[in-house]
RODO-2510 file (C-alpha; in nm, 4 decimals, decimal comma):
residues 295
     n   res          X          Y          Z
     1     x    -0,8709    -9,6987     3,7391
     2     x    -1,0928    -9,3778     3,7088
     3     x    -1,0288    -8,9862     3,6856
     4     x    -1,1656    -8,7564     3,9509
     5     x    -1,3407    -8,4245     3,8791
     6     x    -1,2463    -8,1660     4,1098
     7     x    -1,5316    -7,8762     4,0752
     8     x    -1,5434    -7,5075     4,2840
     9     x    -1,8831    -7,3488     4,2336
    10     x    -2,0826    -7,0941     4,3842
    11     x    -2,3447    -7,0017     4,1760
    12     x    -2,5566    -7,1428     3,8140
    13     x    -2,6683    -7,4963     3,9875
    14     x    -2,8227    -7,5220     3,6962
    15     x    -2,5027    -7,5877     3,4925
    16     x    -2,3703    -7,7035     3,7460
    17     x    -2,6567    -8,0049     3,7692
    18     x    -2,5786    -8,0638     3,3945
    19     x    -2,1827    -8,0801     3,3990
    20     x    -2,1933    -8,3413     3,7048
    21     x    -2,4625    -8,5609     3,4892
    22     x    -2,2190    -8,5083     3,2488
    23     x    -1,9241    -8,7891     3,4179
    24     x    -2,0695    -9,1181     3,4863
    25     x    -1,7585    -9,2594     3,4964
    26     x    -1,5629    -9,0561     3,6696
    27     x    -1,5683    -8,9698     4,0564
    28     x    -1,6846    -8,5792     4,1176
    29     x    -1,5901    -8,3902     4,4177
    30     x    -1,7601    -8,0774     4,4276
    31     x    -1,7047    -7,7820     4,6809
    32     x    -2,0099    -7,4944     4,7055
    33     x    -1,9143    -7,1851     4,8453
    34     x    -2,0687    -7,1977     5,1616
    35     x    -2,2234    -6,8266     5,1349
    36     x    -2,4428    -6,9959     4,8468
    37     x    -2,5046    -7,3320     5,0068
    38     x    -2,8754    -7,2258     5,0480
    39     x    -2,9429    -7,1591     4,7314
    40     x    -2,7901    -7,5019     4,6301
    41     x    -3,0347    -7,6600     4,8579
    42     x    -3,3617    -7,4868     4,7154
    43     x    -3,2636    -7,4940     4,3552
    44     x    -3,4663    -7,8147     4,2237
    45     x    -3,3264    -8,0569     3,9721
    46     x    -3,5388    -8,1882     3,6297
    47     x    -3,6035    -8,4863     3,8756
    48     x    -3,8075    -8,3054     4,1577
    49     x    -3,5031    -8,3368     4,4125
    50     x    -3,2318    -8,0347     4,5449
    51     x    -2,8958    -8,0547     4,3518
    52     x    -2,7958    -8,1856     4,7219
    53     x    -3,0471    -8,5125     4,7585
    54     x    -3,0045    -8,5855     4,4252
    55     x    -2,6685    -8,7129     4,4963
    56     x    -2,6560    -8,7953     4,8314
    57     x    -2,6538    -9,1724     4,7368
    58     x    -2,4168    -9,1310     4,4630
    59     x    -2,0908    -9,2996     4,5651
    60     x    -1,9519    -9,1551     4,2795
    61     x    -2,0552    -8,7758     4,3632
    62     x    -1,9669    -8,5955     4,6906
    63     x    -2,0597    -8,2651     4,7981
    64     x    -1,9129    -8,0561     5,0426
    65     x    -1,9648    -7,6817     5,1577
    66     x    -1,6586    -7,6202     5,3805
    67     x    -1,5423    -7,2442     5,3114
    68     x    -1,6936    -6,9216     5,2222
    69     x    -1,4778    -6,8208     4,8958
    70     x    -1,4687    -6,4259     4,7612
    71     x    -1,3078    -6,3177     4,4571
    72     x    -0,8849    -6,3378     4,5019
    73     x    -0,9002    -6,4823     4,8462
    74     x    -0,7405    -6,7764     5,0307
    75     x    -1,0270    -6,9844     5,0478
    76     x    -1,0761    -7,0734     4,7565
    77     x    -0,7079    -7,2578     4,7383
    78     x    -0,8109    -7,4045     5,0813
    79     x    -1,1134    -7,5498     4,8692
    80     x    -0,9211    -7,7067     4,5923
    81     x    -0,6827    -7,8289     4,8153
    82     x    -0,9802    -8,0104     5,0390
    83     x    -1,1059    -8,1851     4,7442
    84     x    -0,7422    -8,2618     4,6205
    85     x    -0,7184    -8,4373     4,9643
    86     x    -1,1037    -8,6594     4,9004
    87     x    -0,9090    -8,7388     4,5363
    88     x    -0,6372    -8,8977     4,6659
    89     x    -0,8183    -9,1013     4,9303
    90     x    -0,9903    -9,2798     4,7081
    91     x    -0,7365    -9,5928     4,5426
    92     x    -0,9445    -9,5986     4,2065
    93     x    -0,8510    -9,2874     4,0856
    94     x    -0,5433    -9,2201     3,9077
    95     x    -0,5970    -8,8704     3,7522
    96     x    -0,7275    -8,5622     3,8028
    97     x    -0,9088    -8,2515     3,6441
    98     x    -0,9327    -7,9210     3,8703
    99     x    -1,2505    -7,7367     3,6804
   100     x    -1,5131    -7,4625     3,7902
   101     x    -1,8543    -7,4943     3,7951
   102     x    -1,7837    -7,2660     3,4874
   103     x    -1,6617    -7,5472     3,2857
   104     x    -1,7505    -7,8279     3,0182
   105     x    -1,6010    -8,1114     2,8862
   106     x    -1,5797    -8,0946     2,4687
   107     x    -1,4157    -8,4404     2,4329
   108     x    -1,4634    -8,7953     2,4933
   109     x    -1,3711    -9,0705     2,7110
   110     x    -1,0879    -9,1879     2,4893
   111     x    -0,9452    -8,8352     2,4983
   112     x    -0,9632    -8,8434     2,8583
   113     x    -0,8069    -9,1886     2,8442
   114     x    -0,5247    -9,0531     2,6521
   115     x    -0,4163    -8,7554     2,8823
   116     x    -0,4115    -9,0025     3,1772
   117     x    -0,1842    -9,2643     3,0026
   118     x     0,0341    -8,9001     2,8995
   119     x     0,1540    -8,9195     3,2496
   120     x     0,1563    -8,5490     3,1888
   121     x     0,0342    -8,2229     3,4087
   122     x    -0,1269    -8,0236     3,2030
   123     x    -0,1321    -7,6275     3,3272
   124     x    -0,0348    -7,3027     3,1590
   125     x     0,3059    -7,2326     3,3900
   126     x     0,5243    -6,8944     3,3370
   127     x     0,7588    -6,7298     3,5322
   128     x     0,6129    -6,4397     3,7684
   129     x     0,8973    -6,1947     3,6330
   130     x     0,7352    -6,2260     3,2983
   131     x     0,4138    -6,1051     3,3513
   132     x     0,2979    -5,7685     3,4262
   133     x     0,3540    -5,5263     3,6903
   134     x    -0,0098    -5,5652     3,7923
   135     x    -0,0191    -5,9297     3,8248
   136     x     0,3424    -5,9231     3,9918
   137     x     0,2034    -5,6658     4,2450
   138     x    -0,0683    -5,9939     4,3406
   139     x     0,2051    -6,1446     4,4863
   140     x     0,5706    -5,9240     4,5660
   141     x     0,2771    -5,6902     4,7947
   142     x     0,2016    -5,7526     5,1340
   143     x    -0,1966    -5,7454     5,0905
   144     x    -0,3366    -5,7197     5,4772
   145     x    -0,6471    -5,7198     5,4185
   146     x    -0,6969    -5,9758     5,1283
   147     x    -0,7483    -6,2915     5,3762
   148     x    -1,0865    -6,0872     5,4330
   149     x    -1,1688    -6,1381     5,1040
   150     x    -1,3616    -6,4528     5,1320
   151     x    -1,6077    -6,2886     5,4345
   152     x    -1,6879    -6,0155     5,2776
   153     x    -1,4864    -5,9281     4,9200
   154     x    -1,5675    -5,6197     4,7785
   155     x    -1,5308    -5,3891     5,1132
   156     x    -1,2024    -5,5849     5,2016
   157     x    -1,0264    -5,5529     4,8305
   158     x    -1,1423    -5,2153     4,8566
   159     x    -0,9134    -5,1481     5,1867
   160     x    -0,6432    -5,3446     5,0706
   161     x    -0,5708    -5,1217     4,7316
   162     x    -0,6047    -4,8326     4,9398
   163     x    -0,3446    -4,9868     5,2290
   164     x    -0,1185    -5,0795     4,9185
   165     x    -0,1523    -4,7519     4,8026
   166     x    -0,0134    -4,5489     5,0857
   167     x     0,1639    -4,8183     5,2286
   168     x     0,3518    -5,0739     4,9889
   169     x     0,4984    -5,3259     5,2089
   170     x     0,6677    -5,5295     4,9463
   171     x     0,8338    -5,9022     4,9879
   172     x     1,1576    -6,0463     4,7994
   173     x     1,0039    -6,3940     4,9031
   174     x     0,6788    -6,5792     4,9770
   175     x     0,7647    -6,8378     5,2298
   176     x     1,1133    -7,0084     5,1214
   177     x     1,0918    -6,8843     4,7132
   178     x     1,2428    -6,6099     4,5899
   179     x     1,0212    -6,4025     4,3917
   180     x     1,2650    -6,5162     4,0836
   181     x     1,1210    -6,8478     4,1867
   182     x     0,7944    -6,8219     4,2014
   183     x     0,5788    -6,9540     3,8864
   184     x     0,2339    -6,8346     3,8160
   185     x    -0,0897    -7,0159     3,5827
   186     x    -0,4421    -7,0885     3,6182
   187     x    -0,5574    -7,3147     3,8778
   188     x    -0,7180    -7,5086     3,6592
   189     x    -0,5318    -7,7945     3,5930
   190     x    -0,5165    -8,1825     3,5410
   191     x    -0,2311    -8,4136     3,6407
   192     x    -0,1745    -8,7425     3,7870
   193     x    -0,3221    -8,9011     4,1050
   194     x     0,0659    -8,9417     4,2849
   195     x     0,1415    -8,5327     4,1374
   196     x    -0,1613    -8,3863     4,3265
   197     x    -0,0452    -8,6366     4,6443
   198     x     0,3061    -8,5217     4,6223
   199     x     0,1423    -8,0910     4,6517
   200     x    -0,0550    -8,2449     4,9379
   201     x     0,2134    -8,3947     5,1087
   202     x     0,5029    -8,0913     5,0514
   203     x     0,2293    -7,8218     5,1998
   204     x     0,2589    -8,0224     5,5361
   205     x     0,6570    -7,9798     5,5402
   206     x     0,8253    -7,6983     5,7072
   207     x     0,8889    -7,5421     5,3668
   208     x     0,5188    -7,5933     5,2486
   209     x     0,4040    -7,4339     5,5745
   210     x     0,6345    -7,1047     5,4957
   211     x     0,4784    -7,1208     5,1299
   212     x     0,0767    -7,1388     5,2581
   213     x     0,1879    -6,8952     5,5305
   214     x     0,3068    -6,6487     5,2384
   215     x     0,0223    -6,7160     5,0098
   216     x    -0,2422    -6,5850     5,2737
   217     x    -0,0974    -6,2385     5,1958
   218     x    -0,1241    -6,2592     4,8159
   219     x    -0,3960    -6,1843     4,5995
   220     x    -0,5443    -6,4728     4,3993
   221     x    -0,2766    -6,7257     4,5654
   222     x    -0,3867    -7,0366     4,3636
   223     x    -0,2188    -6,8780     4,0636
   224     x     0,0913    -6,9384     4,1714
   225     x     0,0270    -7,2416     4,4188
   226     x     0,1110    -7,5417     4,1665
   227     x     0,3165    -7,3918     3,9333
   228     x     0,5698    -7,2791     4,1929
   229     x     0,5730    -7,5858     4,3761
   230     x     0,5700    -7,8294     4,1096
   231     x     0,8552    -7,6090     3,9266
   232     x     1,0807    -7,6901     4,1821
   233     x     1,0378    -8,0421     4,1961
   234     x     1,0749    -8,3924     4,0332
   235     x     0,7808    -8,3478     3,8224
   236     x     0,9219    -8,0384     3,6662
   237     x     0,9920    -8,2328     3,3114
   238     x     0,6202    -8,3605     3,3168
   239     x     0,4456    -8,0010     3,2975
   240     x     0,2967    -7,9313     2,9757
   241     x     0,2745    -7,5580     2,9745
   242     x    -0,0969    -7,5718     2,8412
   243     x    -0,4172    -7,6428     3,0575
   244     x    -0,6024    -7,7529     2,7606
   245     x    -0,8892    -7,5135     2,8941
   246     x    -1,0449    -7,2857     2,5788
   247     x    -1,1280    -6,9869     2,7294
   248     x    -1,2095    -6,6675     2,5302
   249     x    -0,9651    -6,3897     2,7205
   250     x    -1,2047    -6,0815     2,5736
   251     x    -1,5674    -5,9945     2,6649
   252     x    -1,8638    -6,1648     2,5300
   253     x    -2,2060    -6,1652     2,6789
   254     x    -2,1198    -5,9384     2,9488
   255     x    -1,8424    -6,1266     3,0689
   256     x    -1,4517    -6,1487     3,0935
   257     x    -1,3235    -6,4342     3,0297
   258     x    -1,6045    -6,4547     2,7782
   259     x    -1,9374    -6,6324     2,8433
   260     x    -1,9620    -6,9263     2,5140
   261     x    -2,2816    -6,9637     2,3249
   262     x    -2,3205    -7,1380     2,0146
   263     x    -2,1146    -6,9209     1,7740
   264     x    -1,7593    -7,0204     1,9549
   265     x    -1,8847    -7,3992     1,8648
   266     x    -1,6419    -7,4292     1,5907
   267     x    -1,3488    -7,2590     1,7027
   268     x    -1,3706    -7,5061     2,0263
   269     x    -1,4570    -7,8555     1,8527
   270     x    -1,1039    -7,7715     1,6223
   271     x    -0,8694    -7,6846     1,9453
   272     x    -0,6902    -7,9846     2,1359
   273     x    -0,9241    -7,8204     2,4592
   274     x    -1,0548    -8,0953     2,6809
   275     x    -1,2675    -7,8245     2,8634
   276     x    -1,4407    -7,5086     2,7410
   277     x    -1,4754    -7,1931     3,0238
   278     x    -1,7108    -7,0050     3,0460
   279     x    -2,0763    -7,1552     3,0312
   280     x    -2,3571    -7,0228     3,2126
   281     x    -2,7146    -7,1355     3,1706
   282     x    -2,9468    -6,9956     2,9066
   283     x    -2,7077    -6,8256     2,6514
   284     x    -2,4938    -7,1588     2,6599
   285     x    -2,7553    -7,4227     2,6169
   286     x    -2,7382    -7,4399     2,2381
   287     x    -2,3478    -7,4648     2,2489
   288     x    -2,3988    -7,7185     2,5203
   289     x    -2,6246    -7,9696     2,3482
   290     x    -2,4069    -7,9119     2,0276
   291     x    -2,0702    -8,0175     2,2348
   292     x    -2,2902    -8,3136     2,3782
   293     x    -2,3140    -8,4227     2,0411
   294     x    -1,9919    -8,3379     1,9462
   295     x    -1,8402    -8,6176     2,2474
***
């Protein structure tokens, strides 16, 4: 059996190039944001060909440019949830890794080995109640205008705060789930092959379709999407509150989470991370070809 890499990207094909190289033995779904699916195209590979052709005849790599995503939108759930869906069509995969384009892996094939044979879902996974009032607001307000996020973000998030502002329409439920209910993480996650079939399969129930219906009024929905729904179901003793992600929550290089370089290269190769976010070309590449040989 083999583990499927589930990657959202919209920019840095670059990196992007490099991290797919990096799993020849894994299968790669990838979604581009469709607003940048041009520049995907033109951007050309060491090997002469787009980041597109080059794979094109990879059985193990697909490709697909379905939605336009903007920052806190739906879309961008839709996405993961698309390439969930390619994952659990194919019968040789039996785990799987939900990463950005962001992302890197810092350990080995064993280690990978290990985490499927775990049986475990790995995600960070809180309660909504014990977060902050601005994170809570994401979700227990009505935000009209944040299902325009993914046309056209930064006009439509700029309504919606001002709509919230003057008129709070706040929710004691999304869908079916209390807001006591509702659990919130990062999106990026890895679990089992029949976990990520079981999500699929609830969100086409009557009580899924309240909970997708609620989520296209919240900001950043995918924080709360597995968490909530796997917290309320059999697999609730299998979540490992830890997405074995290392992610630097401060600025560095002009970025927050933190963009990596070189000098975080100790600090990661000591954590139990599988992944390291954030890389971006140029001020990564020495950390990069240090992880390489690191794994």
């Amino acid at each position: 059996m083999s583990q499927a890499i589930l990657i959202t990207a919209y920019k840095d094909f670059s990196q992007l190039d490099r991290l797919i190289s990096r799993f020849r033995d894994c299968y790669v779904y990838v979604h581009i944001d469709r607003k940048a699916i041009s520049e995907a195209k033109s951007f050309l590979t060491g090997g002469g060909k787009c980041l597109i052709d080059k794979y094109i005849d990879n059985d193990r790599v697909k490709i697909v440019s379905k939605y336009s995503v903007g920052w806190g939108g739906y879309n961008h759930l839709l996405s993961v949830i698309y390439l969930m869906k390619l994952a659990n069509n194919n019968p040789d995969v039996s785990y799987i890794h939900i990463v950005s384009g962001q992302d890197y892996p810092v350990k080995g094939k064993a280690d990978f080995d290990l985490l499927e044979q775990s049986g475990k879902i790995f995600m960070t996974c809180n309660p909504l109640d014990s977060t902050s009032e601005m994170v809570k607001d994401r979700y227990r307000q009505t935000h009209l205008f944040v299902r325009f996020c993914d046309i056209r973000s930064q006009r439509y998030i700029k309504w919606d705060k001002r709509t919230r502002k003057y008129l709070p329409l706040e929710r004691k439920r999304i869908g079916k789930f209390k807001m006591p209910e509702i659990y919130k993480g990062m999106v990026w996650a890895s679990m089992p092959k029949n976990v990520s079939t079981f999500v699929c399969d609830f969100i086409r129930k009557f009580k899924g379709l309240c909970f997708m219906f609620g989520l296209l009024w919240s900001e950043i929905p995918e924080e709360i999407f597995f968490q909530t729904i796997l917290m309320h179901s059999v697999y609730k003793d299998n979540i490992v509150n830890d997405n074995l992600r290392y992610t630097l929550w401060r600025e560095k290089n002009g970025a927050v989470p933190g963009i990596l370089d070189e000098s975080d290269f100790e600090s990661i190769a000591s954590s139990n991370a599988v992944f390291a976010r954030k890389i971006r070309s140029g001020c990564s590449t020495k950390l990069l070809n240090l992880l390489d040989g690191l794994i």
